[in-house]
C-alpha positions as CSV (number, residue, x, y, z in Angstrom):
1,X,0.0,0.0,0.0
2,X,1.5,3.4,-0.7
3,X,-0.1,6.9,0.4
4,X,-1.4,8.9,-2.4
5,X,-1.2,12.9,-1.8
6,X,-3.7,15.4,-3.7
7,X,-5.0,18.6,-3.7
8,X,-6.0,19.9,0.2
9,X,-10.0,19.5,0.7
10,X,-10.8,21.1,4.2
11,X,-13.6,19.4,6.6
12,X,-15.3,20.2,9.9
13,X,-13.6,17.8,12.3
14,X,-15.9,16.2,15.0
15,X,-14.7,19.1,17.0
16,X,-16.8,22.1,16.7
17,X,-15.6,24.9,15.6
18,X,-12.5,22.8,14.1
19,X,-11.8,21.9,10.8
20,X,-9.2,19.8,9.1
21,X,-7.2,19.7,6.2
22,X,-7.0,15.9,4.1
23,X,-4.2,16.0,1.6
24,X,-3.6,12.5,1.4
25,X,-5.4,9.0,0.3
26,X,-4.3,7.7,4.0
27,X,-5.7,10.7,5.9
28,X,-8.7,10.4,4.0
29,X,-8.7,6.6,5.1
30,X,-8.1,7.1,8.7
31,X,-11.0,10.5,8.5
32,X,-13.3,8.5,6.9
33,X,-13.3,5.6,9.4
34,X,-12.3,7.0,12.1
35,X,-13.2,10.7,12.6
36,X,-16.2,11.3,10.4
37,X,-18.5,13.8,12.1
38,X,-21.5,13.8,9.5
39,X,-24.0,11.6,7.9
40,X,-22.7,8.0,6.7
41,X,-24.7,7.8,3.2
42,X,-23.5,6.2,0.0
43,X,-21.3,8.9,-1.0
44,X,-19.1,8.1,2.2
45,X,-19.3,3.9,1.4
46,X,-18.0,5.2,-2.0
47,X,-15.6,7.5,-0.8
48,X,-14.4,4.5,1.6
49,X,-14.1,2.0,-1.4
50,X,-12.0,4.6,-3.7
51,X,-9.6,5.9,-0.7
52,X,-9.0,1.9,-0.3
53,X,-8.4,1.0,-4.0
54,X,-6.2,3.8,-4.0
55,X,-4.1,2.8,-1.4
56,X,-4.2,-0.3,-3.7
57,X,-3.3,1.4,-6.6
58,X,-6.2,0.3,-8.5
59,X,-8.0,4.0,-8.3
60,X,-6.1,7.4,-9.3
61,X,-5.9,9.8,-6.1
62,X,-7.4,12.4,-8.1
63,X,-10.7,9.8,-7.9
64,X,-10.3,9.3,-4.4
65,X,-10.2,13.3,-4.1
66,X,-13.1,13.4,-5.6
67,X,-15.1,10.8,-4.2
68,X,-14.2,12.2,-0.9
69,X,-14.9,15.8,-1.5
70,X,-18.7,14.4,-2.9
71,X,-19.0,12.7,0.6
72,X,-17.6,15.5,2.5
73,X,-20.7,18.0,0.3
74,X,-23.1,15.2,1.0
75,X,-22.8,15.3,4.7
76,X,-22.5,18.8,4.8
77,X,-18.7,19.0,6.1
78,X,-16.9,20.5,3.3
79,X,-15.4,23.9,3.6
80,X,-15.3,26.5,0.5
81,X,-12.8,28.6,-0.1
82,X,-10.7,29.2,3.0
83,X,-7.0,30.0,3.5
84,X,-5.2,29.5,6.2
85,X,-3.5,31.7,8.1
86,X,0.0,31.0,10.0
87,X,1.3,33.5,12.7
């Protein structure tokens, strides 16, 4: 299995108030199963099965971005347009 980087998509964590940046097929992964704070529908069983099969190799990362930015929309986690800021 090798980790598979790709374009940031930013997330509300399951902290309020906090949100999280996924650049990575692993940290996708670990988010999905792990740490997801919305709704579980098919677009996150989706997003699951692409993150995996990209770990595999079998699926591009930019398919696994995608899948996981549909499930991140879906559940209502996904954050537009920010920048962050470092002091």
């Amino acid at each position: 299995m090798e980790n598979v980087y790709f374009k940031s998509v930013t997330v509300e964590s399951a902290y309020p108030g906090k949100r999280q940046n996924i650049s990575s097929v692993g940290t996708a992964v670990e988010f999905l199963l792990n740490e997801w704070p919305g709704k579980r529908g098919k677009l996150h069983g989706l997003a699951r099965q692409a993150c995996l099969e990209a770990l595999d190799g079998t699926v591009s990362g930019d398919m696994a971005r995608s899948a996981f930015l549909e499930a991140a929309t879906e559940a209502n986690i996904y954050v537009e347009n920010t920048s962050w800021v470092h002091y």
